[in-house]
C-alpha positions, 0 to 999 in steps of 0.5 A: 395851552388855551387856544386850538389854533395854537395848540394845531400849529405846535402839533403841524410843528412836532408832526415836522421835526420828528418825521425827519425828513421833508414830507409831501403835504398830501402825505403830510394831510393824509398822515395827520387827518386821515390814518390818525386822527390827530387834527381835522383836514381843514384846520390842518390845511389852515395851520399848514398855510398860516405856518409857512406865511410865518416862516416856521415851515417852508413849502417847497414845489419840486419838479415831478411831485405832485405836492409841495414837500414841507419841512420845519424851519430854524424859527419853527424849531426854535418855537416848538422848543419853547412851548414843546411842554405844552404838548400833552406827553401822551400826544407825543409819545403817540405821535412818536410811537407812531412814526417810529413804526411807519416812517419808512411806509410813508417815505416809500410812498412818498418816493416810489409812485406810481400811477395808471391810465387807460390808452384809446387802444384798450391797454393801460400805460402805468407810470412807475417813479422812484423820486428823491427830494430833488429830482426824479431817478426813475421814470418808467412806463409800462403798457398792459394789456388789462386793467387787472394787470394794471392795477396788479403792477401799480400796487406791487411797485412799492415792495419792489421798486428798490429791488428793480433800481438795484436790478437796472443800476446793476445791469446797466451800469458797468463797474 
C-alpha cells in the first residue's frame, strides 16, 4: 500500500467486519482514535465520509441514538477481500486481539446508556437506556437527590442494566 488515504479507508473497512456488528460512529471514533491509536480522529471522520458516499459502509440514524450506527456493505467486503493482503499481519492480529477481548465492552456501551442532568428543584433526573439497533427497549428516569447519587447510578448502569431487564421482564411479565 502506498497511499494513507487508501490504507485508512481499508483499516475503517477491517475495524467494520471484524466488530461483527453494526457500531455507533462515536463508539466507531472513539475505538479507532482515542483507546487505540489506529488512525488520527480527523482522517477517520474523512474516510468514514468518503466510505459511506461510495457505498462500502452504510450510516444509519436510528431513533433514539445519538449516532448514526455504521456497518460494512456487500461492496466493502468484496473490497476489503481484495486488498485485505495489504493490511500489515500485525495490524491485524492487534486489531483482532483487541476486539476479541473488548467487543462486548463496547456493545454494552453501545446498548446501555445513560445520562444525567440537573432539575431547577436541585435534584437530578438520570436517563437509563437499554437500546437494540432498532428501537429502544428500556427508557427510564430516575430522580436523585445529589449529583453524587446521580453520578453513582449512571456509572453503576452498564454492569447492572442486564440484571434489572431480567428483574423487570420477570415481574412484570407474567408467564
Amino acid at each position: 500500500m502506498n497511499d494513507e488515504s487508501t490504507n485508512n479507508k481499508l483499516l475503517v473497512l477491517f475495524i467494520l467486519e471484524k466488530f461483527e456488528m453494526p457500531i455507533a460512529e462515536e463508539l466507531f471514533l472513539s475505538l479507532c482514535c482515542v483507546d487505540n491509536a489506529w488512525m488520527p480522529y480527523l482522517y477517520c471522520k474523512q474516510v468514514i465520509n468518503e466510505l459511506t458516499t461510495s457505498a462500502f459502509i452504510n450510516k444509519t440514524n436510528v431513533s433514539g441514538l445519538n449516532s448514526p450506527l455504521l456497518s460494512i456493505t456487500t461492496d466493502g467486503r468484496n473490497c476489503l477481500a481484495y486488498f485485505y493482503k495489504d493490511i500489515p499481519l500485525s495490524l491485524q492480529n492487534e486489531i483482532k486481539d483487541f476486539l476479541k477481548e473488548n467487543r462486548l465492552s463496547y456493545r454494552k456501551r453501545q446498548e446501555f446508556t445513560s445520562d444525567y442532568f440537573h432539575n431547577e428543584d436541585g435534584t437530578f433526573t438520570v436517563s437509563l437506556k437499554i437500546q437494540d439497533m432498532t428501537k429502544t427497549i428500556v427508557d427510564l428516569k430516575m430522580i436523585v437527590e445529589s449529583r453524587t447519587l446521580a453520578i453513582s447510578v449512571k456509572n453503576n448502569w452498564n454492569n447492572k442494566a442486564p440484571e434489572l431487564y431480567k428483574l423487570l421482564h420477570d415481574v412484570l411479565i407474567e408467564n
